[in-house]
N, C-alpha and C positions, 0 to 999 in steps of 0.2 A: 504494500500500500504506500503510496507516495506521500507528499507532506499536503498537497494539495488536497488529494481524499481524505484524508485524515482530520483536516480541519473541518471540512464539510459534515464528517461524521459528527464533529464535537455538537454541532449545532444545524440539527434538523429542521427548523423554520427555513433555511437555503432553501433547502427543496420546493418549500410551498411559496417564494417570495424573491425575487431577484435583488438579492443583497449580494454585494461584492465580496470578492476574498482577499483578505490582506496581501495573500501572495501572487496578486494579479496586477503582475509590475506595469502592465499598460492600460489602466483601465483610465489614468489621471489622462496620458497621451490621448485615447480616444474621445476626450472632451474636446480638442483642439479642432478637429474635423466634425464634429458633429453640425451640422445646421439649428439643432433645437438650442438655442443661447437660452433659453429659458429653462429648461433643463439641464443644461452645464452648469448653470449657475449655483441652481441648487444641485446640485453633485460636489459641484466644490464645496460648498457653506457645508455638505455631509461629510467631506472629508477634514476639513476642518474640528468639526465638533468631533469626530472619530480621534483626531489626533489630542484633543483634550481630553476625553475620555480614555486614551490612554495614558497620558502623562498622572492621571488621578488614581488610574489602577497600581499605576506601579509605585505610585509615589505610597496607595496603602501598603501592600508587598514591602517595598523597604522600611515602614514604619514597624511589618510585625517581622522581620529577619530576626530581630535576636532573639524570637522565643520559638524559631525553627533550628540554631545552633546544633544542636543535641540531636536533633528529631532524626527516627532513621528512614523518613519519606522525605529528608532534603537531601540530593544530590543537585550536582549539575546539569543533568539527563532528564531531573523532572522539572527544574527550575528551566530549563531551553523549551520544555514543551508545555510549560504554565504561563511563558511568557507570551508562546505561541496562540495559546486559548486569548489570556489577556488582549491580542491586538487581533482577535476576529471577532469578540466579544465585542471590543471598541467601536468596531466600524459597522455589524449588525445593530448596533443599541442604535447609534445613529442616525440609521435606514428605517428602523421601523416604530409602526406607531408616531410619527413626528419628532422622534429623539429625545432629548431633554431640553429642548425648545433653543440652544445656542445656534444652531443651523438656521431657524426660520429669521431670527434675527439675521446673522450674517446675509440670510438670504435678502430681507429684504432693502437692507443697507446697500448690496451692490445692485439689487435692481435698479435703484433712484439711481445711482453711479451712471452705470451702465447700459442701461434700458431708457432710451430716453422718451419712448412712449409710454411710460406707466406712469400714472401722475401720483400724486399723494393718496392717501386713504380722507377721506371726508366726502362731506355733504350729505345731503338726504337718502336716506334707505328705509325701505317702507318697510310698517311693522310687521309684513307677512312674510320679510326677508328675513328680518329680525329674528322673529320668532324658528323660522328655519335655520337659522344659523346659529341658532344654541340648544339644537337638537340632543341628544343625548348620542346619536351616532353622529360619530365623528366625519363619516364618507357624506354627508348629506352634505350637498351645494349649496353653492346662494345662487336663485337662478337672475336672470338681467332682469332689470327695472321697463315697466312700460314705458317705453319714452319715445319723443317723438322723432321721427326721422327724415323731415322734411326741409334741416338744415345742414349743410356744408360739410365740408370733407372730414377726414380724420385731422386732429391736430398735433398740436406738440406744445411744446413750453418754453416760456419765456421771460429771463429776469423782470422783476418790476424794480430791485434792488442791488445794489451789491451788498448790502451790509447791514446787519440787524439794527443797526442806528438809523441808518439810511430808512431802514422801510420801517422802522417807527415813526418819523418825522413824517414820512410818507403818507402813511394809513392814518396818523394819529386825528386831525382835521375831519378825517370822514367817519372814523367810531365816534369821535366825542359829540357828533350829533346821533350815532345811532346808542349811546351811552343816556341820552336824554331821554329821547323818544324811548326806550326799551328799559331804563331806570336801572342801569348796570355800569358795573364800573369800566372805565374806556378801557384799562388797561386790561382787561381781560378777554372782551375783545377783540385787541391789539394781540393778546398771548394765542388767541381762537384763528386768526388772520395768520398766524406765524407760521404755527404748527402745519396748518394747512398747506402751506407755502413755500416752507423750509424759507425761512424769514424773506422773502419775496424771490427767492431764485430758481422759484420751480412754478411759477405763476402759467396755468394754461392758456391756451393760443391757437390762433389760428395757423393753417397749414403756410400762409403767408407771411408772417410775423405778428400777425396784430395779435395785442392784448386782450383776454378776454372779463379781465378787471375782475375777474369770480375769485376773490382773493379770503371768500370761505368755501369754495368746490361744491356748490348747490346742483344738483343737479337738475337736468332738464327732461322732467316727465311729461305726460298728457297736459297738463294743466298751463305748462308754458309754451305762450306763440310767440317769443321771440327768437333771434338768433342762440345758434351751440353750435358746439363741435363734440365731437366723437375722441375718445381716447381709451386707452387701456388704463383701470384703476385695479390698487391691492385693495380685495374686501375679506373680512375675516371670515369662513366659512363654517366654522365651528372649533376649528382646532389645527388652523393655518392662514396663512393669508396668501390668496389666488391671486390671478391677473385677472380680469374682466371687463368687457368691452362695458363701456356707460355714457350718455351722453352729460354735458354740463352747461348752462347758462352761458352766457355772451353777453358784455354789458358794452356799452359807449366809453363809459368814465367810470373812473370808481366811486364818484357818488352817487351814481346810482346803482354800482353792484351795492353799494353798503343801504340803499334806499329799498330795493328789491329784499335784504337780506332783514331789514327791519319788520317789512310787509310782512314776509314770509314768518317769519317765527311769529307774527303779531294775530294773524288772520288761521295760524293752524292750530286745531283744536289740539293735537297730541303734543303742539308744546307749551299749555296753559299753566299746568304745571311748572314749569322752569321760570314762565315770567311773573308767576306768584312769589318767586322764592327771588326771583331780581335782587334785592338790595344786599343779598349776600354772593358776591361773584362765586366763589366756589362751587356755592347749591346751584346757581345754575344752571354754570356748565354740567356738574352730576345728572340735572335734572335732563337738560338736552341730550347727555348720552344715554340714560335711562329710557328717553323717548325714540330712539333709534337714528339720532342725525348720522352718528356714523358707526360701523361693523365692529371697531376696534374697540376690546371689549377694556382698553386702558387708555382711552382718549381721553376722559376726564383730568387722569391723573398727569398725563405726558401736557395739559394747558396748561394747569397748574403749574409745574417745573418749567415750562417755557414762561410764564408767568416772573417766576423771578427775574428774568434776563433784563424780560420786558420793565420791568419796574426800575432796574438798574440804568436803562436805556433812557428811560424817562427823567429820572434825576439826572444825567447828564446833559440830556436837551433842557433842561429848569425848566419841564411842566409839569403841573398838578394834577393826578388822576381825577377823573372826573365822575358824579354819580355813584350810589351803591357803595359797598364795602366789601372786603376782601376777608 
């Protein structure tokens, strides 16, 4: 039996599941030639976490060596083929069931990198996605949004920023009236607008350049007749986050994406609750994700943490947050 069968044997789920074997010196190389970049990617983020997951196993292993000293099941013969199990071990844990979640991160870090049609995760998702999407099975989709498709090509994305200062100065003008009207505080907001954004340098766009000024990723279902574009977005599907074709709002200026964005939370029933809870920023935003604006089931918490930046950002430019409290 060879060393490659023999791993195989340690770990029968191979058979049922196309998980790599450590000792498949070219499996990294055939990412290079693949056509599916979307699945390279995550193969990479998989072997990544796999090389974590081994640095941990071994690092327990050397922590319990001295009290294998004496043992007469330590040799070097079974420490060469424990280490062996360890690093097929590594790379199945990895592969299946979603890992221990380091992979989806890496993944979707170099998506934005890399992938320049995925746009950020936000904007509206209806509660029957919602609800699909925190299914108890994990393989259950989020299937696409009814939306309309009577506007313009696929897009892409386009700075509105270069620089977290920059696009507070920016945005700041056009929240601190939807911070009036909405009885919330600007800079939160301002942290809602970033996130969304990646502090304005991931702003969606048309296939031509133009700004789509949608600097909270609303998206453009049945109920909107104006201009959108089409893009690839990450939505959380229960226990990963997918690519998915969606379409998004199109604005002229951005005051009136932020005028649009006032209406919209003002006039929908499912998020009454959030503007009840207005004068405490935090609740919120909690209440908006609770009401399904966006898949990401730590959207709340990732404003909040974008929120400090924003607040630092603020005291620099010597403005005062406006409306609601924090």
């Amino acid at each position: 039996m060879n060393s490659l069968n023999s791993v195989r044997f340690m770990d029968p789920a191979l058979l049922q599941k196309n998980v790599d074997a450590y000792t498949d010196l070219n499996s990294l190389q055939k990412l290079k030639i693949t056509e599916n970049k979307d699945e390279a990617l995550r193969k990479v983020a998989e072997q990544f976490e796999s090389m974590f997951l081994n640095m941990m196993l071994k690092s327990m292993r050397d922590a319990n060596a001295v009290f294998e000293k004496d043992s007469m099941f330590n040799s070097s013969e079974s420490n060469f083929y424990r280490d062996m199990y360890d690093q097929q071990l590594s790379l199945t844990l990895s592969q299946r069931n979603g890992g221990i979640g380091i992979a989806d991160t890496l993944y979707r870090q170099m998506a934005r990198r890399y992938e320049k049609d995925i746009a950020p995760v936000g904007g509206e998702t209806s509660l029957s996605e919602l609800k699909r999407s925190i299914r108890p099975n994990p393989a259950a989709g989020v299937p696409p949004s009814s939306v309309s498709t009577s506007n313009d090509s696929a897009g892409t994305r386009a700075p509105l920023s270069q620089s977290p200062e920059e696009f507070v100065a920016t945005v700041l003008p056009a929240v601190q009236k939807a911070a009036e009207k909405l009885d919330v505080s600007a800079s939160v907001l301002a942290a809602q607008s970033a996130l969304e954004t990646g502090w304005g340098n991931s702003v969606l766009a048309h296939s031509d350049g133009r700004s789509t000024f949608n600097i909270f990723n609303i998206k453009a279902d049945e109920r909107w007749q104006g201009d959108s574009v089409e893009l690839r977005s990450l939505e959380f599907n229960g226990s990963s986050f997918v690519p998915q074709k969606s379409r998004f709002r199109s604005y002229e200026s951005l005051a009136a994406a932020v005028d649009d964005y006032i209406a919209f939370i003002k006039n929908n029933p499912r998020y009454q609750q959030a503007l009840a809870a207005s004068a405490d920023g935090q609740r919120y935003i909690e209440e908006l994700a609770e009401a399904g604006y966006a898949t990401d089931p730590a959207y709340a918490e990732k404003i909040m943490r974008t929120h400090e930046r924003v607040a630092t950002e603020l005291a620099s430019l010597g403005q005062q947050d406006g409306r609601g409290s924090l």
